[in-house]
TIVO-2410 file (N, C-alpha, C; in nm, 3 decimals):
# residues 36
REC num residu      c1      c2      c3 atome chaine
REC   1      X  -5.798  -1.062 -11.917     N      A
REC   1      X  -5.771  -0.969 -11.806    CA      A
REC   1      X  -5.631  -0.992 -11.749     C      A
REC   2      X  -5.574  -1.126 -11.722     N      A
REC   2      X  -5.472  -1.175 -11.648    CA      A
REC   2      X  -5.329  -1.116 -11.805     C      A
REC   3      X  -5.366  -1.138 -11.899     N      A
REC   3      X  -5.250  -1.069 -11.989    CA      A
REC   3      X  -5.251  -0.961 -11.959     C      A
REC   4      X  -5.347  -0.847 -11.997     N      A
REC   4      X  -5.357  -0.696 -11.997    CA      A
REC   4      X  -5.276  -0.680 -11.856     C      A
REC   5      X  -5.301  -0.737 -11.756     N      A
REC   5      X  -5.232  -0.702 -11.646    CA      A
REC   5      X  -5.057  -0.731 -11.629     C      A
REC   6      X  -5.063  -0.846 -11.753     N      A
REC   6      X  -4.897  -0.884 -11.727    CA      A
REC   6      X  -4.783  -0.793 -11.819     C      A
REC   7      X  -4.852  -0.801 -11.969     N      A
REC   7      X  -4.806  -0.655 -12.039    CA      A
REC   7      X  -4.811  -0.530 -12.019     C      A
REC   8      X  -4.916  -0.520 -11.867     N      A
REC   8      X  -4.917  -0.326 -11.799    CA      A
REC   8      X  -4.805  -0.336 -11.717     C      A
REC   9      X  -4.788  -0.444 -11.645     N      A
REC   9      X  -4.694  -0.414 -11.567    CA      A
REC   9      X  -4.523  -0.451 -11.621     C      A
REC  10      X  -4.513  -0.527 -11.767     N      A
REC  10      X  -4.455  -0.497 -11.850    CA      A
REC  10      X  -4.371  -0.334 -11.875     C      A
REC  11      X  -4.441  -0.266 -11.925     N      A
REC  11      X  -4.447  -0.186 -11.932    CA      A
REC  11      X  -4.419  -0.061 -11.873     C      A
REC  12      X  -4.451  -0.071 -11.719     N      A
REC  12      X  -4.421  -0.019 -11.619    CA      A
REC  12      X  -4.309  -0.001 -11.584     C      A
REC  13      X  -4.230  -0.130 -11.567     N      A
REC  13      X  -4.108  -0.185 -11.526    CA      A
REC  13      X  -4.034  -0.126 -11.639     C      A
REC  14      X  -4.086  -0.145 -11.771     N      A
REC  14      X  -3.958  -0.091 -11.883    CA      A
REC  14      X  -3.915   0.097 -11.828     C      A
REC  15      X  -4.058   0.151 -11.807     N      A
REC  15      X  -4.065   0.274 -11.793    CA      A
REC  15      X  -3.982   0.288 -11.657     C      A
REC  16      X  -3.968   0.238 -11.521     N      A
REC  16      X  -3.930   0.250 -11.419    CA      A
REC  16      X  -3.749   0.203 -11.461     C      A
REC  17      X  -3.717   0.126 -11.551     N      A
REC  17      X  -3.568   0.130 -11.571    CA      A
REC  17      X  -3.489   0.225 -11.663     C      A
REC  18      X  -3.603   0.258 -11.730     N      A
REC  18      X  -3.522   0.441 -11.776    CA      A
REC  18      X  -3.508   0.498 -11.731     C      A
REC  19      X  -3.617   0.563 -11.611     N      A
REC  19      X  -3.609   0.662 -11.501    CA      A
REC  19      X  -3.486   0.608 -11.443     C      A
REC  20      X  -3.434   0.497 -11.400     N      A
REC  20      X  -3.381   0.498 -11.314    CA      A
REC  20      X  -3.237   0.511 -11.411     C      A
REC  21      X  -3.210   0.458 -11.537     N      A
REC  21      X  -3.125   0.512 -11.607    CA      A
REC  21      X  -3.074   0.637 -11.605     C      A
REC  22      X  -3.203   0.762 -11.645     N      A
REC  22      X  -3.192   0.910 -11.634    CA      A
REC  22      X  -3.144   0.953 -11.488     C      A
REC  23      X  -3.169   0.866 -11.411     N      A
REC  23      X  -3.159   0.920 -11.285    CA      A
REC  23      X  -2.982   0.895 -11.274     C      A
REC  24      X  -2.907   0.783 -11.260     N      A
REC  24      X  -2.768   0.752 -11.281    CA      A
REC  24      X  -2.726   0.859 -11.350     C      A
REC  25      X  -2.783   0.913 -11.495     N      A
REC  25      X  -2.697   0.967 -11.599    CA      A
REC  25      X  -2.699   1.113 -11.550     C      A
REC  26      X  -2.762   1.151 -11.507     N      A
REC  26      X  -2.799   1.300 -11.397    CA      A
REC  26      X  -2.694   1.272 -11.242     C      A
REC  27      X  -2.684   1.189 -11.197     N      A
REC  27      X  -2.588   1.206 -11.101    CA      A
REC  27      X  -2.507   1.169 -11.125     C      A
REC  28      X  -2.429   1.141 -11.252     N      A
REC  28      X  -2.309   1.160 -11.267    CA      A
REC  28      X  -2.289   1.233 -11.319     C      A
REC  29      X  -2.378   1.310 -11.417     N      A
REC  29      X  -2.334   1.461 -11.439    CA      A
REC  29      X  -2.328   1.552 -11.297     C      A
REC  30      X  -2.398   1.549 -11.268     N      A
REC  30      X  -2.375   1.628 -11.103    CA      A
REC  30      X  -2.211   1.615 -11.079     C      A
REC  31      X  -2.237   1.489 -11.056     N      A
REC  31      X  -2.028   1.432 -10.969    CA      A
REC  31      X  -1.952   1.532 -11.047     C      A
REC  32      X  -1.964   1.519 -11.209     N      A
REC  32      X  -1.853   1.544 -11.291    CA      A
REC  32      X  -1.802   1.697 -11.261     C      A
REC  33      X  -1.965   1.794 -11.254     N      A
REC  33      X  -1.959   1.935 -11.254    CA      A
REC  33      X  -1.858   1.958 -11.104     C      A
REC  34      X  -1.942   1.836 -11.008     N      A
REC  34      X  -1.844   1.889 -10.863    CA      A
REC  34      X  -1.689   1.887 -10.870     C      A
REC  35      X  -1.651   1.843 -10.994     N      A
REC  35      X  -1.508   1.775 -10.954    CA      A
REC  35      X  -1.445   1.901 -11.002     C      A
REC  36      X  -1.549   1.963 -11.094     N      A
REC  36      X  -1.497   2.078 -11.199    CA      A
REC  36      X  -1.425   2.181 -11.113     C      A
***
């Protein structure tokens, strides 16, 4: 039980640092268009 819980939240975290990747790579496309 105590693994399943450490590889979910594994997992989680991988998923929550892409989002937050996509999220950077989207506001700097934003910036770029404003500068346009």
């Amino acid at each position: 039980m105590q693994e399943q819980n450490l590889s979910y939240s594994n997992e989680q975290n991988q998923q929550i640092e892409l989002l937050k990747i996509e999220l950077e790579k989207s506001k700097n496309l934003l910036e770029d268009e404003r500068l346009l």
